[in-house]
C-alpha positions in Angstrom: 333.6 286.5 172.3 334.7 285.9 169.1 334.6 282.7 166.9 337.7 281.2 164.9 338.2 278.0 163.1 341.4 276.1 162.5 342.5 274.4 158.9 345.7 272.7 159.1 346.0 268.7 157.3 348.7 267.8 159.8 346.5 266.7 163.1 349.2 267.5 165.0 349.5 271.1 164.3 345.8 271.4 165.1 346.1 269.5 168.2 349.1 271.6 169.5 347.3 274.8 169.0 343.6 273.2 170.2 345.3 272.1 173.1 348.3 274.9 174.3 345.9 278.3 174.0 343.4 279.1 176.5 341.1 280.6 173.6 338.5 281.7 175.6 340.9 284.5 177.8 342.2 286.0 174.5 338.3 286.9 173.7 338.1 283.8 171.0 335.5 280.7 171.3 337.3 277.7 169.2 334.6 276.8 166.6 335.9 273.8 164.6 338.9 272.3 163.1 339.2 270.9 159.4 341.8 268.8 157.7 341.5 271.2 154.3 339.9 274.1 152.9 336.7 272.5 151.2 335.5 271.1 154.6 336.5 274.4 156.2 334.9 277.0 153.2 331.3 274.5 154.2 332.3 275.3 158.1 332.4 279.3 157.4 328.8 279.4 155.9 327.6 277.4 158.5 329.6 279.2 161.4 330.0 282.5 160.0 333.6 282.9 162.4 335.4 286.2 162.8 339.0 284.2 161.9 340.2 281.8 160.3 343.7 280.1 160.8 344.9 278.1 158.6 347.5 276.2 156.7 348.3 277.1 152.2 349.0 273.6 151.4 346.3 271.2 151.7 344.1 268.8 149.7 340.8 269.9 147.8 341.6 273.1 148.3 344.7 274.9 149.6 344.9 278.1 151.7 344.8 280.6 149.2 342.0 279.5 147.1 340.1 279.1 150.6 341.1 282.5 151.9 340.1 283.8 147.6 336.5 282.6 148.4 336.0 283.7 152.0 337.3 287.0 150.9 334.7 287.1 148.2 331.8 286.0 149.7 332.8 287.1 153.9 335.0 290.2 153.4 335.1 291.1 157.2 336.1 287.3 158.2 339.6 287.9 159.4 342.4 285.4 157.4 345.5 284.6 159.2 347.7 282.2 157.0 350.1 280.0 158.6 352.6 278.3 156.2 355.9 276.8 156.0 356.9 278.0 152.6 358.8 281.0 152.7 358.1 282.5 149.7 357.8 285.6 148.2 355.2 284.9 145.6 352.7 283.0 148.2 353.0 286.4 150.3 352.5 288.5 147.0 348.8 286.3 146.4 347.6 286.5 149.8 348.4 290.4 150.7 346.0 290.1 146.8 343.0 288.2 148.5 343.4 290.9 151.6 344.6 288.4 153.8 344.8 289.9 157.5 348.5 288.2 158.1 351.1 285.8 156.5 353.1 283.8 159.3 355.7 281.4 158.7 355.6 278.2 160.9 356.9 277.0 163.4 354.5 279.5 165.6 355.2 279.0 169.5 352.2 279.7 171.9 353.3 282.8 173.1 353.4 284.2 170.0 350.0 282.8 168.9 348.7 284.3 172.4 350.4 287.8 171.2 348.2 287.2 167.6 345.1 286.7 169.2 345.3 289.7 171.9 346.3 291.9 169.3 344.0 291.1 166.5 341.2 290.9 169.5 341.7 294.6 169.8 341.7 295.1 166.2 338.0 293.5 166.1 337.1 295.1 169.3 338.0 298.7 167.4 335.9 297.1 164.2 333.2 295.9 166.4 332.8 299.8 167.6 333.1 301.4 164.8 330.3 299.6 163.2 327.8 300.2 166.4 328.9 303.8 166.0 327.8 303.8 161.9 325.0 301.4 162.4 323.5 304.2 165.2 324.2 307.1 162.8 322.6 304.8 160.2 319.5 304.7 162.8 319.7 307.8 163.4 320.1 309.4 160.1 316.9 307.0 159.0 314.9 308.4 162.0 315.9 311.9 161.2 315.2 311.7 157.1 311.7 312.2 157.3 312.4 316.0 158.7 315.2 316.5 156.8 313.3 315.8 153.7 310.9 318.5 155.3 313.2 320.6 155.9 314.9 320.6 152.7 311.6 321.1 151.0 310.7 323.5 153.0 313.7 325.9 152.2 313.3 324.9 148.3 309.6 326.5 148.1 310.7 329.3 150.7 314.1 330.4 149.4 314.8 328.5 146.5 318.0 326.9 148.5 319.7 323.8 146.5 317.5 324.4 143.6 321.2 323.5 141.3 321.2 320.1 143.3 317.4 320.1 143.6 317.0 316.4 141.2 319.8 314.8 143.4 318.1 315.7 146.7 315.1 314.4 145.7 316.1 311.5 144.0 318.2 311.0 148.1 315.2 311.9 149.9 313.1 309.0 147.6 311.0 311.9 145.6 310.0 312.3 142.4 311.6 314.9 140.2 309.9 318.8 140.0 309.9 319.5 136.6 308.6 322.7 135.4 306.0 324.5 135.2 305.6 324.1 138.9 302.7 325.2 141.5 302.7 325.5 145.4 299.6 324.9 147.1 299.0 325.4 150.6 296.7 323.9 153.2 296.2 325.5 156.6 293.8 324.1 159.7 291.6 326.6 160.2 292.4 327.3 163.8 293.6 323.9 164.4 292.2 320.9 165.8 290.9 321.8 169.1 290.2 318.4 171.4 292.1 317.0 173.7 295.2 317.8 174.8 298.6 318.9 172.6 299.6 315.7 172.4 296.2 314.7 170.9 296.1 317.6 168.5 299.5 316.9 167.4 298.6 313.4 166.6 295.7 314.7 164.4 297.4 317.2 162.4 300.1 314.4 162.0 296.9 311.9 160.6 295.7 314.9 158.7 299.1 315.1 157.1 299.6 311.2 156.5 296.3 311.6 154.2 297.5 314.9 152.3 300.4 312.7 151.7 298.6 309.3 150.2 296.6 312.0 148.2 299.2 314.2 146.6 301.5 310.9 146.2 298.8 309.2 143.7 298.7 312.4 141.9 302.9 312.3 141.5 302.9 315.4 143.7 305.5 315.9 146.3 303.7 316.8 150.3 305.8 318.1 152.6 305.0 320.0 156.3 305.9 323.6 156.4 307.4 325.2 159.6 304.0 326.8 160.2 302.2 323.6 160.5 301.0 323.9 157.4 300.7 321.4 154.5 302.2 322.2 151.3 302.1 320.5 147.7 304.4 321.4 144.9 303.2 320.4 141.7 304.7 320.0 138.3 305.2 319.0 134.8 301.9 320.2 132.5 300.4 323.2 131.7 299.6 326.4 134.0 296.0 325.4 133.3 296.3 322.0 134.2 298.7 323.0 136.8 295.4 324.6 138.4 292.8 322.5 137.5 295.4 319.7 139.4 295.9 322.1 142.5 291.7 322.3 142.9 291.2 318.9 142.8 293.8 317.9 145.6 292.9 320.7 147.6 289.3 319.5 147.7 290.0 316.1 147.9 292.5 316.4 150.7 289.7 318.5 152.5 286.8 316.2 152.1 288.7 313.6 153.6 290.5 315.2 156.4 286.7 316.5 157.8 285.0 313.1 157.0 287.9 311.1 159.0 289.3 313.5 161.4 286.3 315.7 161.9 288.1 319.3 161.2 288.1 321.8 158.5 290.9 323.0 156.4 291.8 326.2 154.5 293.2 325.8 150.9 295.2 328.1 148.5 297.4 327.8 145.5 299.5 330.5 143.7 300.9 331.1 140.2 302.8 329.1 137.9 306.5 329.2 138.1 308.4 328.6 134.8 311.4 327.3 136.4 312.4 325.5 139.6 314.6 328.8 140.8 310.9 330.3 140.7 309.4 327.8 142.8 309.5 330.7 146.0 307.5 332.9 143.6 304.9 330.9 143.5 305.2 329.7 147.5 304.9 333.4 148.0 301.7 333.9 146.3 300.0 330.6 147.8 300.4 332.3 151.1 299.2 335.5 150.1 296.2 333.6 148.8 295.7 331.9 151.9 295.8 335.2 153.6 292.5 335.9 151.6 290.6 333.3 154.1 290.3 337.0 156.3 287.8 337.8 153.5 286.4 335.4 152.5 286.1 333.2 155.6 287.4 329.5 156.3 287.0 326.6 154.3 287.4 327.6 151.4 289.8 326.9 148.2 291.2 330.0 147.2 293.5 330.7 144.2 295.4 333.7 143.8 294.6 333.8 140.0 291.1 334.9 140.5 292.0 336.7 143.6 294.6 339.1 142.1 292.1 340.9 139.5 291.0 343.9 141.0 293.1 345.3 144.4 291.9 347.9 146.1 292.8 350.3 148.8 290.5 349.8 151.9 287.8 352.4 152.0 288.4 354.5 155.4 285.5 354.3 157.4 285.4 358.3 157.4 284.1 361.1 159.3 280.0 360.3 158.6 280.9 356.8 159.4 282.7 358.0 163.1 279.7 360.1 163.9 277.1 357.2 163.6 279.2 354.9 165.6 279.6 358.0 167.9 275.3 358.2 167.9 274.8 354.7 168.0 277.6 354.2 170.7 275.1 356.9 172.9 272.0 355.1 172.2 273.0 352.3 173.1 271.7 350.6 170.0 272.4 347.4 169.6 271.1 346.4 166.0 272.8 349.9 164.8 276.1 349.0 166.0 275.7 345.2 164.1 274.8 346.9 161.2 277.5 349.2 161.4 280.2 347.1 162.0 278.5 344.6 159.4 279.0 347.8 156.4 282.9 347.9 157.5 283.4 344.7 157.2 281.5 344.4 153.9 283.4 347.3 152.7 286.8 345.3 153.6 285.8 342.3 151.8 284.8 343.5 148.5 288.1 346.1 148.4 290.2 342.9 148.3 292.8 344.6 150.3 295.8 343.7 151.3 295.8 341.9 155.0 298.3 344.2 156.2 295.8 347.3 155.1 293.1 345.9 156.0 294.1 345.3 160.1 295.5 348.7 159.8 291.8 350.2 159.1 290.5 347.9 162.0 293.1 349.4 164.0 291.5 353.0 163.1 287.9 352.1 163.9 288.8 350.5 167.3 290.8 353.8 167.7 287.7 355.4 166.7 285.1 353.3 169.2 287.7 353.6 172.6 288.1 357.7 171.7 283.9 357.6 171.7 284.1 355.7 174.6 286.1 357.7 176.6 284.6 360.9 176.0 281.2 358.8 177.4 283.3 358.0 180.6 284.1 354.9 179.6 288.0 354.1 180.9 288.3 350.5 179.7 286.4 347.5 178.6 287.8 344.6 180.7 291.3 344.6 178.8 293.4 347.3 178.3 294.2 349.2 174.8 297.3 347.1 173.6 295.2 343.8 174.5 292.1 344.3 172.9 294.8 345.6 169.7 296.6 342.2 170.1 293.4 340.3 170.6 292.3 342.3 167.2 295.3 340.7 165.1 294.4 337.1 166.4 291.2 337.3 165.0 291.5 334.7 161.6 288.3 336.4 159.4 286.8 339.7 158.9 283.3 337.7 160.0 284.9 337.4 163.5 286.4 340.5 163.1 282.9 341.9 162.9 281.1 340.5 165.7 284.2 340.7 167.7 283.8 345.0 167.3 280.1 344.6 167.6 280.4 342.6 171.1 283.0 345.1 172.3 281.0 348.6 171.0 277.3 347.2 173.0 279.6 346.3 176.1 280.9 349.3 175.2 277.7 351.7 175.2 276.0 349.7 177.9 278.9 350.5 180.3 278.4 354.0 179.5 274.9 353.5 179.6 275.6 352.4 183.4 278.0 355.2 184.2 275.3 357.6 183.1 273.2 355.7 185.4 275.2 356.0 188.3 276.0 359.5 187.8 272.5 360.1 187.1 271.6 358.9 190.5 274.2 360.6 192.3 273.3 363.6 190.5 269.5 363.6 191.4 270.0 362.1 195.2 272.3 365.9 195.6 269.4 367.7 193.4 266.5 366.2 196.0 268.9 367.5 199.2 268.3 370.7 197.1 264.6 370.3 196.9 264.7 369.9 200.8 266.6 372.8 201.5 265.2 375.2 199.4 261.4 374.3 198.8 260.1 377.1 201.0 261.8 379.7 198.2 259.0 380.5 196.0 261.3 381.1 193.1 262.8 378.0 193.5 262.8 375.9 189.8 263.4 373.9 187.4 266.4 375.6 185.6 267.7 376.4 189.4 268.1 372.2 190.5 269.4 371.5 186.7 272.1 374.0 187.3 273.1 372.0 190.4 273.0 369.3 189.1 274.8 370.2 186.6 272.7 368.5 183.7 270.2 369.6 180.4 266.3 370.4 181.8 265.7 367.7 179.6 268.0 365.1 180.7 267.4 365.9 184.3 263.9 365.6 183.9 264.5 362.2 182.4 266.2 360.9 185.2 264.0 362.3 187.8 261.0 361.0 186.4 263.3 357.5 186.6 264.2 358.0 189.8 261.5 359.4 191.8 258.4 358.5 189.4 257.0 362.0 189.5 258.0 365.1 187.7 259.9 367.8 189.4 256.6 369.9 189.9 255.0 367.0 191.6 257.7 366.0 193.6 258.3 370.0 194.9 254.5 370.2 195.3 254.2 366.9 197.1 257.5 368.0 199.4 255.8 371.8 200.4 251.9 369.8 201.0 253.7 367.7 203.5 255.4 370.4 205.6 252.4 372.6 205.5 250.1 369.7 207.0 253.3 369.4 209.5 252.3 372.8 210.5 249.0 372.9 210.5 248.9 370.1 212.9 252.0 370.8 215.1 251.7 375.2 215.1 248.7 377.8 215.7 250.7 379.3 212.8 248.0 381.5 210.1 247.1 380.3 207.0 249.2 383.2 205.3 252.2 382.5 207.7 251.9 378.8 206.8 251.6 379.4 203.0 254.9 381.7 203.2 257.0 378.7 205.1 256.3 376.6 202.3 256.6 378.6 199.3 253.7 380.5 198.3 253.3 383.8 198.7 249.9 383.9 197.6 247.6 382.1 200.8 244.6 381.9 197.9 246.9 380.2 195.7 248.1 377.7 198.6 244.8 377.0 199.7 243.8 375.6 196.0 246.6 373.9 195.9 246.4 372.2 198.9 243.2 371.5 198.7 243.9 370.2 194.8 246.2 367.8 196.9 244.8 366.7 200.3 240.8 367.0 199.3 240.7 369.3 202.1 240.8 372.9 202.6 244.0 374.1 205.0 241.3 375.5 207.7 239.5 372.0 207.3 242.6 369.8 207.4 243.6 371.7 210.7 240.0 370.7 212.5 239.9 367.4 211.2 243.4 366.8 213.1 242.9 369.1 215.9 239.5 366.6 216.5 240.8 363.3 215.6 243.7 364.3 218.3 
């Protein structure tokens, strides 16, 4: 519903129309009536109405000088002037103060009722079009914040709108980048980790809220990069300053994010760019100083400036290098493998490498461990190549890159410590079925069951000792001792006969032996057991 107001001197005009118009079914509520335009320029303030009718000649003030200061002070009050003077300067002055129609009286109701439907549509179309800007309004407010980020984001990255770059920021509410300028770069190092996304997502935005209070007092611009990452751009004084700036934002920032939101954060800042279409040159080296946390570890504040000195290739872990893994990996060592994997990563660090190099050379000396590995029967360590690869890549420094290698090379060497195990046992249970079979062949040795068994006399004897807890010569004596008792308690079999059955050819020889083993003498073994029974 819409509000008018009617200004007429004659009361009888006002009447008529008051009291011949259903105002309400046209879309209008009837707010007042005045008798000239003083009373009625007091009613607009007070009413604020969407039209107003009325009448040019009038006392105090006619209609154009009312519809000249509506117009100026309520430009979107509709003015519909109804006169009797039909003339053509009148018309001139009011299509001047914008007014929305000029009507000559007399006006009958039906084309008053033909006014108001059509002018209701009018204000209907207004009425829409201004919900439509006032919610792009909304919506573009809602939406600045990321298009600022945005926008921000693609100046350090690419350098895009650089030539517009002090009208954008001066839009998005920011202070101008004058140069020399500096990007510095602040990464979570690996995020905070409670709750649930939500929660975490909530953090990083409280972690950024503080960047942004921080860089803002310093007249630095904060921005959040696609990567989740917090970036600064600084500007306006000296490289060295520049630096000296970057340092102290980067450790304040840090301080305060771990004292309030309990989590650590990674800092690095690049070199100086002399102009603003260098800005991505100096983006570009923040990252690849952050990249350096790999070497150096987390929480730290890195700069590329005392980074970039000396750049070497990684040193490749090399042949001598392969062969002590290769040793350690078959002793099972576990303090030889720490320290091995502790010298490659130490070798890593201090080359200053690229991170792209230096993942490569990881690559190589898990190559290097699985090849080992297999050759010890050793298939696979819980995840396949290509994971264990991938899982190599996640890792964010060459600390956890170290114990990572030196946890996977001990599960490593003890599975193939177990596989040696079980083939072990296997190997002796077939050699003892050997032993069984074959103890009454006096030639019958050592070098005979290794062969067999397929395994090194000194291995072999290893394992037997671990299996059976004697040596070979025990366990063969103690096997041949207990058949010949068998048969000199169970056959009338001679001593000689006996001593052949079992694997001496010599009875003299069997006799000291057995009697070396059983305290007895063959002859007096027999009587004892031929008199006990």
């Amino acid at each position: 519903m819409y509000k008018l107001i009617l200004v007429d001197d004659e009361p009888i005009v006002r009447e008529g129309l008051m009291n011949t118009i259903d105002w309400a079914s046209h879309g209008f509520e009837l707010a007042g009536d005045y008798a000239n335009g003083r009373d009625a320029l007091e009613a607009v303030e007070l009413l604020r109405p969407d039209l107003v009718l009325t009448d040019i000649n009038m006392p105090f003030m006619d209609g154009l000088e009312l519809s000249a200061a509506i117009s100026a002070s309520h430009p979107n009050v509709k003015i519909i002037i109804l006169t009797g003077y039909d003339q053509f300067d009148y018309a001139q002055q009011a299509l001047r103060m914008k007014v929305y129609d000029f009507i000559l009286k007399p006006i009958t109701a039906s084309e008053t009722r033909e006014l108001l439907d059509r002018l209701r549509g009018e204000l209907d179309e207004e009425r829409r079009r201004k919900e439509d800007v006032d919610r792009l309004r909304s919506q573009l407010s809602q939406s600045l914040p990321l298009l600022r980020e945005r926008y921000l984001d693609r100046l350090a990255a690419t350098g895009a709108g650089s030539q517009d770059a002090e009208e954008r920021l001066a839009y998005f509410g920011l202070p101008a980048l004058q140069p020399p300028l500096l990007a510095l770069l602040l990464d979570f190092d690996g995020g905070p980790a409670a709750g649930s996304e939500p929660d975490r997502e909530l953090l990083r935005f409280a972690g950024f809220n503080i960047a942004e209070e921080i860089a803002a007092r310093e007249g630095a611009i904060c921005f959040r990069t696609r990567e989740e990452r917090i970036a600064v751009l600084l500007s306006g004084q000296p490289p060295a300053d520049l630096y000296e700036q970057a340092s102290r934002i980067a450790w304040s920032i840090r301080r305060e994010i771990e004292h309030y939101l309990g989590y650590a954060m990674s800092a690095a800042f690049g070199r100086a760019a002399d102009s603003l279409a260098k800005l991505p040159e100096s983006y570009r080296s923040a990252i690849a100083a952050l990249d350096y946390r790999f070497h150096y570890g987390r929480d730290r504040v890195l700069s590329i400036v005392e980074l970039e000195g000396e750049r070497a290739a990684p040193p490749a872990a090399g042949e001598d290098w392969s062969g002590k893994l290769g040793a350690a990996l078959r002793t099972g060592s576990a303090g030889e493998l720490r320290q091995l994997f502790g010298d490659f990563t130490e070798r890593l660090k201090q080359s200053r490498a690229p991170l792209v190099s230096c993942q490569l050379e990881i690559q190589r000396a898990l190559v290097t461990m699985l090849s080992v590995l297999q050759e010890m029967g050793v298939e696979e360590l819980g995840d396949s190549p290509g994971m264990l690869f991938a899982e190599a890549q996640r890792l964010s420094t060459l600390d956890e890159v170290g114990g990572w290698l030196t946890d996977l090379a001990t599960r490593g060497a003890k599975a193939a410590a177990d596989s040696r195990s079980r083939l072990g046992r296997s190997q002796i249970g077939q050699a003892l079925l050997y032993i069984e079979r074959n103890f009454a062949d006096e030639r019958l040795s050592l070098s005979d069951i290794c062969r067999q068994a397929l395994m090194s006399t000194s291995y072999f004897s290893q394992m037997f000792k671990q299996e059976t807890g004697e040596t070979f010569v025990e366990y063969l004596t103690r096997v041949r001792m207990a058949k010949a008792k068998e048969l000199l308690e169970a056959t009338p079999l001679k001593l000689y006969e006996i001593a052949a059955q079992v694997g001496y050819s010599d009875p003299n020889y069997f006799s000291l032996a057995f009697k070396k083993h059983a305290g007895l003498s063959p002859r007096e073994y027999r009587e004892q057991a031929r008199g006990q029974a």
